[in-house]
C-alpha positions in Angstrom: 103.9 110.2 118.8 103.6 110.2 115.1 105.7 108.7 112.7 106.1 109.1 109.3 107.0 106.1 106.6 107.7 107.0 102.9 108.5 104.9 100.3 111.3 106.2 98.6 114.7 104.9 100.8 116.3 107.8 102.7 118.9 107.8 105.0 117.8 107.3 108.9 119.6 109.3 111.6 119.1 109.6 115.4 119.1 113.5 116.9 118.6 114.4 120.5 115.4 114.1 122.2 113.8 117.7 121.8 111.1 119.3 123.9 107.5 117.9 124.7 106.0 119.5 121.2 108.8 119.0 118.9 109.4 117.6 115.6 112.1 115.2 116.3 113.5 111.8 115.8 113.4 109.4 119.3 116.4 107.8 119.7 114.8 105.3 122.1 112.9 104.2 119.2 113.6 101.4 116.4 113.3 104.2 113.4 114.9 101.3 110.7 112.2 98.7 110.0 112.6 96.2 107.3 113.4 97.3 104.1 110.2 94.4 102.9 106.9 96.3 104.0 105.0 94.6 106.7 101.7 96.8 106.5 99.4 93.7 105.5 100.2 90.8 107.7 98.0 88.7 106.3 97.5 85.3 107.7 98.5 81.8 105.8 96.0 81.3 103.3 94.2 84.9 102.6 94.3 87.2 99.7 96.7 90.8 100.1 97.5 93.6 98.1 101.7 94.1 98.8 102.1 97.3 98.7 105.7 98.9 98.5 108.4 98.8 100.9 108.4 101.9 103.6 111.3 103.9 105.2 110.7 105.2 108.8 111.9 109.1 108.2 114.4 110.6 110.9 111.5 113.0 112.3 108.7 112.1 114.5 106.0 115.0 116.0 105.7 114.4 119.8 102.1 116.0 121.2 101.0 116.5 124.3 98.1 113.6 125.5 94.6 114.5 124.9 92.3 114.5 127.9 90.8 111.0 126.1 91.5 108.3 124.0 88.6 106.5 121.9 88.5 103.7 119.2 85.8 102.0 117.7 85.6 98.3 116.2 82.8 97.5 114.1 81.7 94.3 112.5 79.4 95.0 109.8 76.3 92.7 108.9 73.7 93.2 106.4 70.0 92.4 106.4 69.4 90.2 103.2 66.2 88.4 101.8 66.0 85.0 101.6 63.5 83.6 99.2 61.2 80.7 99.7 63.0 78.5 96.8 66.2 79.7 97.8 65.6 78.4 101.4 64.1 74.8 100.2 66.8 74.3 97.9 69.5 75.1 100.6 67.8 73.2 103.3 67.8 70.1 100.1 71.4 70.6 99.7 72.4 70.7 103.2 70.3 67.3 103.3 72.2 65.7 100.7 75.4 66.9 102.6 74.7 65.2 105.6 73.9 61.7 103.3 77.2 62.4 101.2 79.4 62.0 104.5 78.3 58.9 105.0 77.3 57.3 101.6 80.0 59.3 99.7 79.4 61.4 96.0 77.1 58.5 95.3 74.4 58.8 97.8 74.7 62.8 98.0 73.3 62.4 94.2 71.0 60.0 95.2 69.8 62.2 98.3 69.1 65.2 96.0 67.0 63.6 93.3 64.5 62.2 96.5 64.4 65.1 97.7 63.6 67.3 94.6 60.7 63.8 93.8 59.4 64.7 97.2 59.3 68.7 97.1 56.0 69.8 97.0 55.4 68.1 99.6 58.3 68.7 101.9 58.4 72.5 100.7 54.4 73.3 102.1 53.4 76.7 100.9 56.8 76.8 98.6 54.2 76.9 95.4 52.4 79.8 96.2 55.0 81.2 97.2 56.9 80.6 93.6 53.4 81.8 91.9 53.7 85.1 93.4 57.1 85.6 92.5 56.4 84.8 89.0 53.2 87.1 89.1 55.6 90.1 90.6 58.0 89.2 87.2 55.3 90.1 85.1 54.7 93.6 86.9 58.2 94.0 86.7 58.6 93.5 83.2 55.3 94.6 81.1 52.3 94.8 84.2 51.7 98.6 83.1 51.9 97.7 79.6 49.6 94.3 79.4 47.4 95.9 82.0 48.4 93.6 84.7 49.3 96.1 87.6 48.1 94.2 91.3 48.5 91.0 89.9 50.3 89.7 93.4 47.6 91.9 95.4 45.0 90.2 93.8 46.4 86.5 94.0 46.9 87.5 97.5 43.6 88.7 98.2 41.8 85.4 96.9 44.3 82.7 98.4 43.9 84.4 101.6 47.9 84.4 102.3 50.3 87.3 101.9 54.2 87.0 101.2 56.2 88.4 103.7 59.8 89.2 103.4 61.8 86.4 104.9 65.1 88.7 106.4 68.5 87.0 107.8 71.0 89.4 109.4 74.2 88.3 107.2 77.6 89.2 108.5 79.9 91.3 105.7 83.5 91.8 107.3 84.8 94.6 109.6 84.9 98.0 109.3 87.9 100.0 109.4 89.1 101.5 112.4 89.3 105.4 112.2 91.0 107.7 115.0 90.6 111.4 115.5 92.2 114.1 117.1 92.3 117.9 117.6 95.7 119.4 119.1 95.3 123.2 120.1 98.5 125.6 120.0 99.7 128.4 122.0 102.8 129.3 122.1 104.8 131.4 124.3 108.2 132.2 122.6 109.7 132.9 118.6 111.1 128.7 119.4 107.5 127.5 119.8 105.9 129.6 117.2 109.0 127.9 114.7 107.9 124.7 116.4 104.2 125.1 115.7 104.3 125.9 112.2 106.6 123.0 111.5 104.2 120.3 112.8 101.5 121.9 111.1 103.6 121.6 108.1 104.7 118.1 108.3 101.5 116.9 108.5 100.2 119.0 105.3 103.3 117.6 103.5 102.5 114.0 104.1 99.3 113.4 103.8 99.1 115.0 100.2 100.4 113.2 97.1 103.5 114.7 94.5 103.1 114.4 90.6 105.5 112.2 89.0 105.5 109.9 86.0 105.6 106.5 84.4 107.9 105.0 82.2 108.3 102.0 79.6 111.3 100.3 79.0 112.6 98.0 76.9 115.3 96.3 76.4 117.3 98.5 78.7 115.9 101.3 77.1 113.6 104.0 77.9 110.8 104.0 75.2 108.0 106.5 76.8 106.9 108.2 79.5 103.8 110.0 80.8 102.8 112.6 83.6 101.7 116.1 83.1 99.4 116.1 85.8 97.8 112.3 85.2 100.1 110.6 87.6 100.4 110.6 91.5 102.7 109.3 94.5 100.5 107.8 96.9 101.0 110.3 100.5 103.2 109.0 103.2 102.1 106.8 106.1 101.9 107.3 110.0 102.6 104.6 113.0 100.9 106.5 115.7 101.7 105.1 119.6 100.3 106.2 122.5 103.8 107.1 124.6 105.1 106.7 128.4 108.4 108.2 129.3 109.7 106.7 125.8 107.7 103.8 125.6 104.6 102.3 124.5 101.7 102.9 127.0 100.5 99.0 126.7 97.5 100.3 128.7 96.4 101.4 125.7 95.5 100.0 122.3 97.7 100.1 119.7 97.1 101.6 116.2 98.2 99.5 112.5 99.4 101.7 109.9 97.5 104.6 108.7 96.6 107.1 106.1 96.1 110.8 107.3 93.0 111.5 105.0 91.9 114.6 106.3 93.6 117.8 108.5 91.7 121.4 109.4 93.7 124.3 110.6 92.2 126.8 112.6 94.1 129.8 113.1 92.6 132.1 115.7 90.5 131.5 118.7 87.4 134.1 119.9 89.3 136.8 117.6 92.1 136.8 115.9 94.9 137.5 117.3 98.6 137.7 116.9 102.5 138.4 117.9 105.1 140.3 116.4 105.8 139.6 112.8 108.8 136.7 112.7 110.5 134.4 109.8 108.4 131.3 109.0 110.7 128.6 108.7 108.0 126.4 106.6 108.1 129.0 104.1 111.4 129.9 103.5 111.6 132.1 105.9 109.0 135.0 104.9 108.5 137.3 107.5 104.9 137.7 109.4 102.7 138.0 111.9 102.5 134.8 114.1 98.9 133.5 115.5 98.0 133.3 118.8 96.4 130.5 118.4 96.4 127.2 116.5 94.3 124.5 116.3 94.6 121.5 114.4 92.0 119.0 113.8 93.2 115.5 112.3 91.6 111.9 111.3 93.5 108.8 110.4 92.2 105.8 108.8 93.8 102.4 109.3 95.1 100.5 106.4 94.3 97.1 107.6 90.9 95.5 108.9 91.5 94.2 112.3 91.5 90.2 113.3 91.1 88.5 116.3 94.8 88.3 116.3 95.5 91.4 116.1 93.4 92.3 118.8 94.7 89.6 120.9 98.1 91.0 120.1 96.8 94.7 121.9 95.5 96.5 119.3 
C-alpha cells in the first residue's frame, strides 16, 4: 500500500474498502497522524533539518504483491591517506592523552613537549619521509618551471627507500535506502481501465512539485512577493507498507518516509494494442482508446538514514 502525505492540512475521511487495485482510503488504517511531523526522529543530542508538518490524504493505491521484495543497507567507508607526520603526531597526541588522565591538563602538556624533544628518534624514517613531501611541494608548485621535474624519484633512487601510500579504510555514514518497483496492468473491464489510469495518475501528481510564491510582510502587511516560475512546493511524500489482510506484514521490513524521485510509464506490451475508445477520468473525461497494457516502473528514496534503532525497531 501507498500512502500519500502533503503538507498543506486537508480534511481526512474514511471510504469503503474498494477492490484489490484501487485507489482508496483503508479504514483499518490510522490515516490522522500528528499534526507536528515526525519524519526525522532524530535521537537526543544529533543535528535535524524539521521539515513541515504532513497530512495523511483520504486516498491510498493498494497493488497487488510483487513476486519479491529486496532492500539494501549500506554503510559507506572511504579509503583515505594518512601521512607519515600526520600518523607521529596522532600517535604523540594519543600519548599525551593517556598521561593527561592521570596527571591532569598539566602533565598532558608536559607529555607533548617530551615527546616532540624525543621525535626524531621515536618517529624512525619520519624525516625522509617529510623531505620527500617537501620535494613533491616543489614539483607541485614551480618543478616544470625551475627545472626540477623527478625531484622525489631522484631522492628516492639515491636513499634507496620509496614512499608508499599509507591507506586506512575510514567509515563516512550510511547510505540511503532506495526501493524499486514495476507494477504491470491489464485490465479486463471500462472499471479497471478508470482504475488504472487513476493510479497512474496519482503517482505523476505527487511526486512532481506546483509553482507558487513567497511573500514579505511586515507589520501585518504584505510588502512583496515573488514567483513567476522561480518558486516551487516540494512534491508530496509516501509511507509505503508491505500489507496482510489489512495489516502490516511484520515479516517484512518496514519502509521510513519517502520521496518518489522517479516513475516510467510504458503503455503497450509486444505491440500496441488497445480497447474501445472510453472517457478518461484523469483528464476530464476526454474520450479514447484505452491500452491493453500498462506498465509502471517506480523508485523511492528514503528521507532518513537508518540507525541501529531503527533497524532494531523492524525496518
Amino acid at each position: 500500500m501507498f500512502f500519500i502525505n502533503a503538507t498543506d492540512p486537508v480534511m481526512i475521511k474514511k471510504e469503503k474498502e474498494a477492490a484489490h487495485g484501487a485507489v482508496y482510503a483503508n479504514p483499518n488504517i490510522q490515516l490522522n497522524p500528528p499534526k507536528k511531523s515526525t519524519l526525522l526522529s532524530a535521537p537526543k543530542g544529533a543535528l535535524a533539518v524539521s521539515r513541515p508538518a504532513t497530512v495523511r490524504l483520504e486516498r491510498a493505491i493498494s497493488l497487488y504483491m510483487p513476486p519479491s521484495v529486496k532492500t539494501t543497507y549500506s554503510s559507506l567507508y572511504s579509503d583515505t591517506e594518512i601521512g607519515a607526520g600526520a600518523q607521529a603526531a596522532a600517535s604523540i597526541v594519543q600519548s599525551a592523552i593517556e598521561s593527561g588522565k592521570s596527571g591532569g591538563a598539566a602533565g598532558m602538556v608536559k607529555d607533548i613537549k617530551k615527546k616532540w624533544k624525543s621525535g626524531a628518534q621515536t618517529v624512525g624514517d619520519a624525516a625522509l619521509v617529510t623531505a620527500f613531501q617537501w620535494a613533491k611541494g616543489i614539483e607541485d608548485v614551480g618543478g616544470a618551471l625551475l627545472g626540477m621535474q623527478g625531484t622525489i624519484a631522484a631522492g628516492q633512487i639515491a636513499s634507496g627507500k620509496v614512499m608508499s601510500d599509507k591507506m586506512e579504510l575510514l567509515f563516512t555514514g550510511v547510505g540511503r535506502r532506495k526501493f524499486s518497483y514495476t507494477f504491470t496492468f491489464i485490465p479486463k473491464s471500462e472499471k479497471e481501465s478508470e482504475m488504472v489510469a487513476n493510479i497512474v495518475f496519482t503517482f505523476k501528481k505527487h511526486m512532481t512539485p506546483s509553482f507558487g510564491s513567497l511573500s514579505v510582510t511586515a507589520f501585518g502587511k504584505k510588502i512583496s512577493s515573488t514567483g513567476g516560475g522561480r518558486v516551487l512546493n516540494i512534491p508530496e511524500t509516501f509511507d509505503i507498507q508491505y500489507m496482510y489482510h489489512s495489516k502490516e506484514n511484520p515479516w517484512l521490513n518496514k519502509i521510513s518516509t519517502c520521496y518518489l524521485t522517479s516513475m516510467d510509464v510504458q503503455y503497450g506490451s509486444d505491440k500496441a494494442g488497445f480497447y474501445e475508445p472510453l472517457p478518461n477520468p484523469a483528464v476530464g473525461g476526454k474520450v479514447g482508446p484505452v491500452p491493453t497494457h500498462t506498465t509502471i516502473s517506480l523508485n523511492f528514496e528514503e528521507i532518513e538514514k537508518m540507525s541501529r534503532k531503527r533497524i532494531e525497531e523492524g525496518f
